[in-house]
C-alpha positions in Angstrom: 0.0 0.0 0.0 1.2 3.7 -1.3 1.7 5.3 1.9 3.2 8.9 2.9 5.6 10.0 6.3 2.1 10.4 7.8 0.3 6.5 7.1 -2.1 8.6 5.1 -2.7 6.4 1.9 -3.0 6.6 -1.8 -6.6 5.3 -1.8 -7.9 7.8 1.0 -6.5 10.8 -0.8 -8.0 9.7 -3.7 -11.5 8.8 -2.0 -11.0 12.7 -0.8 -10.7 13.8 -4.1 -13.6 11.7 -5.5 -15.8 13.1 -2.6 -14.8 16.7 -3.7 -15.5 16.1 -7.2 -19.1 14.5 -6.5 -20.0 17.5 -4.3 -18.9 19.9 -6.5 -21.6 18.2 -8.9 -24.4 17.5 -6.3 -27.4 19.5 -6.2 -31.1 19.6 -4.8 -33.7 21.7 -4.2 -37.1 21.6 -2.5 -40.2 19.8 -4.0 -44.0 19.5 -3.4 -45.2 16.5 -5.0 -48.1 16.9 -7.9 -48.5 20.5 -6.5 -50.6 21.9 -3.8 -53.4 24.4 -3.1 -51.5 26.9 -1.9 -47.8 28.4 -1.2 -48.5 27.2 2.7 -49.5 23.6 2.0 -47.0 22.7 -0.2 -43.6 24.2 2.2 -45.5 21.7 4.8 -45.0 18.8 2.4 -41.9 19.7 1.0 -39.4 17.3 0.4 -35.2 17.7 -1.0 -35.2 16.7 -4.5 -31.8 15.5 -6.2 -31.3 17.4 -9.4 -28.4 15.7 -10.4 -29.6 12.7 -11.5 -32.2 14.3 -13.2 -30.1 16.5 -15.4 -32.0 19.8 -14.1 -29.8 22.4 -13.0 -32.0 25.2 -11.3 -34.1 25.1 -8.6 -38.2 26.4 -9.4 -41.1 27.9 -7.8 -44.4 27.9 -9.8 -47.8 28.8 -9.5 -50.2 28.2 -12.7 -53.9 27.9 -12.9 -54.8 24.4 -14.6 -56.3 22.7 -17.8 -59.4 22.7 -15.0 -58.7 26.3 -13.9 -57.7 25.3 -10.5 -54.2 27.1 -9.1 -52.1 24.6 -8.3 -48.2 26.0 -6.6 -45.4 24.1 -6.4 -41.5 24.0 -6.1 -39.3 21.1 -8.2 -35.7 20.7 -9.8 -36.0 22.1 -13.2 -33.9 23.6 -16.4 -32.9 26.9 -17.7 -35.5 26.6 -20.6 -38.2 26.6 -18.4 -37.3 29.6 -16.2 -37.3 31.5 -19.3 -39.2 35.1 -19.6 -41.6 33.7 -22.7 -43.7 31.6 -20.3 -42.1 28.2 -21.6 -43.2 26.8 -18.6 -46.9 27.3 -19.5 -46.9 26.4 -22.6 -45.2 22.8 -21.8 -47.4 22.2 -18.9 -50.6 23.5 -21.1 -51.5 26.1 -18.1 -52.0 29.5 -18.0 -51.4 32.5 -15.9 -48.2 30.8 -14.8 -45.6 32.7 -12.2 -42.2 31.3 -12.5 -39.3 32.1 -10.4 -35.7 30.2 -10.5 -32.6 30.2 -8.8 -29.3 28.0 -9.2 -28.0 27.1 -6.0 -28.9 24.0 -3.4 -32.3 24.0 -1.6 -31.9 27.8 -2.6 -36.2 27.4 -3.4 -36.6 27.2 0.3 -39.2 30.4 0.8 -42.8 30.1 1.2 -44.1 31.4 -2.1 -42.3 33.7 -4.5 -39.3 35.6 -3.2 -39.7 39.1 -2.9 -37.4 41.8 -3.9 -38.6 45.5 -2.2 -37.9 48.8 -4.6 -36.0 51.3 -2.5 -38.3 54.6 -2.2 -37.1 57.8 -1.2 -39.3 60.6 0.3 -38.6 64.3 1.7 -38.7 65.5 5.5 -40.9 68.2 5.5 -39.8 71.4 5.3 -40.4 74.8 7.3 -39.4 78.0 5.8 -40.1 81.4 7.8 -39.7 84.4 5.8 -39.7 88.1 7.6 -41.0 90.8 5.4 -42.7 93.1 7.8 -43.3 93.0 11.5 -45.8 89.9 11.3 -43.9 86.5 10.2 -45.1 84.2 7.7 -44.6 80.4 7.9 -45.2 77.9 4.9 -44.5 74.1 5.2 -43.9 71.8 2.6 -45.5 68.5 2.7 -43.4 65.4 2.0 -42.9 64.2 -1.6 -45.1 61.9 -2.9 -42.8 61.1 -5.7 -41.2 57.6 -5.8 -38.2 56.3 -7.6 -38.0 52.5 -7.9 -35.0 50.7 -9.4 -36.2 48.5 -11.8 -34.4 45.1 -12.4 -35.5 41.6 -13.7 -36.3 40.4 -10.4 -37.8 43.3 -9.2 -41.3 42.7 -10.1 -44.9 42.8 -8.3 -45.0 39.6 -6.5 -48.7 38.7 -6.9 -50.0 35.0 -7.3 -51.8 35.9 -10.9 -49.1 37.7 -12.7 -47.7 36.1 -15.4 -43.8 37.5 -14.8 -41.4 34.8 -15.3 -38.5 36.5 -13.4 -35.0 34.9 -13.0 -33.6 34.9 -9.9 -29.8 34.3 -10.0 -27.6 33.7 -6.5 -24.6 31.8 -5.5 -23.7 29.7 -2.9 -23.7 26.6 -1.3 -23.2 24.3 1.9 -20.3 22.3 1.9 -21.9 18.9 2.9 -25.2 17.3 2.4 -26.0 14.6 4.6 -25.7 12.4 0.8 -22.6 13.6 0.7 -21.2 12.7 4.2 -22.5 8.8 3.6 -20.9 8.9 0.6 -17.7 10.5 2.1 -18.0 7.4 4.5 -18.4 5.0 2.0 -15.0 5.8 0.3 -13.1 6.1 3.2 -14.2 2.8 3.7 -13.1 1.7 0.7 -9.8 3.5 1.0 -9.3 1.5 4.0 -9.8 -1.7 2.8 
């Protein structure tokens, strides 16, 4: 057996970098079987989903009404091409008022319903201005501004169950180990020791 100074071996160094490899390639996200009736029924019976094996590579949130004209939300693995802006995602499932958000990171569908993104608004203080042009004083207050300015971006949009905006969501990040993983990382080192 290929050992070092240390006793660590050939095969567990290996089984360390097969580990590192698989979880670099492992990914899941949350899933409500066959849908639910609502956002707060379906996070109850939500399950972890591997992608992986699936070929999917993003993680979804949906909400569509039916071929019955029921709504019916869920949250599943699924692919780019379905996350796209042109309602995709209706038109394979044959639905319609569909709401489609996605994101590309583990479990990263975990919300209850559609993640929100707030515009920042910016109002005035009022203002008090007093002016002396004689012996009696004159004061005049402004009101605040009822002008908003809101930052529009992709994912910006109205968050309401009906709509039919199909906005990406795009973050990064993810936990180091699943508890797959860690049986897996077991499994080799096993092997390694064999």
């Amino acid at each position: 057996m290929l050992s070092n100074d240390n006793g660590v071996s050939f095969r567990a160094v290996m089984a360390l970098i097969l580990l590192c490899i698989v979880q670099a390639s492992s990914f899941e996200c949350w899933m409500c079987r066959n849908g639910a009736v609502s956002f707060d029924i379906c996070d109850k019976n939500k399950e972890k989903e591997d992608c992986t094996s699936q070929g999917l590579d993003r993680c979804g949130t949906f909400s569509y009404e039916n071929k019955t004209g029921f709504r019916v939300y869920a949250k599943s693995c699924t692919s780019k091409a379905l996350c796209s802006a042109n309602n995709t995602f209706c038109s394979y499932f044959g639905g319609k008022n569909c709401r489609v958000q996605c994101c590309d990171t583990d479990l990263c569908n975990v919300q209850v319903g559609f993640a929100t993104t707030i515009a920042p608004t910016t109002t005035q203080r009022p203002t008090t201005t007093i002016e002396e042009t004689s012996t009696e004083s004159t004061t005049t207050t402004e009101q605040p501004s009822t002008n908003t300015k809101t930052v529009s971006t992709a994912s910006a949009q109205p968050t309401t169950e009906a709509d039919e905006d199909c906005s990406w969501v795009d973050s990064h990040g993810c936990p180091m180990f699943s508890s797959v993983t860690m049986v897996f990382a077991f499994f080799l080192l096993r092997i390694a020791m064999i």
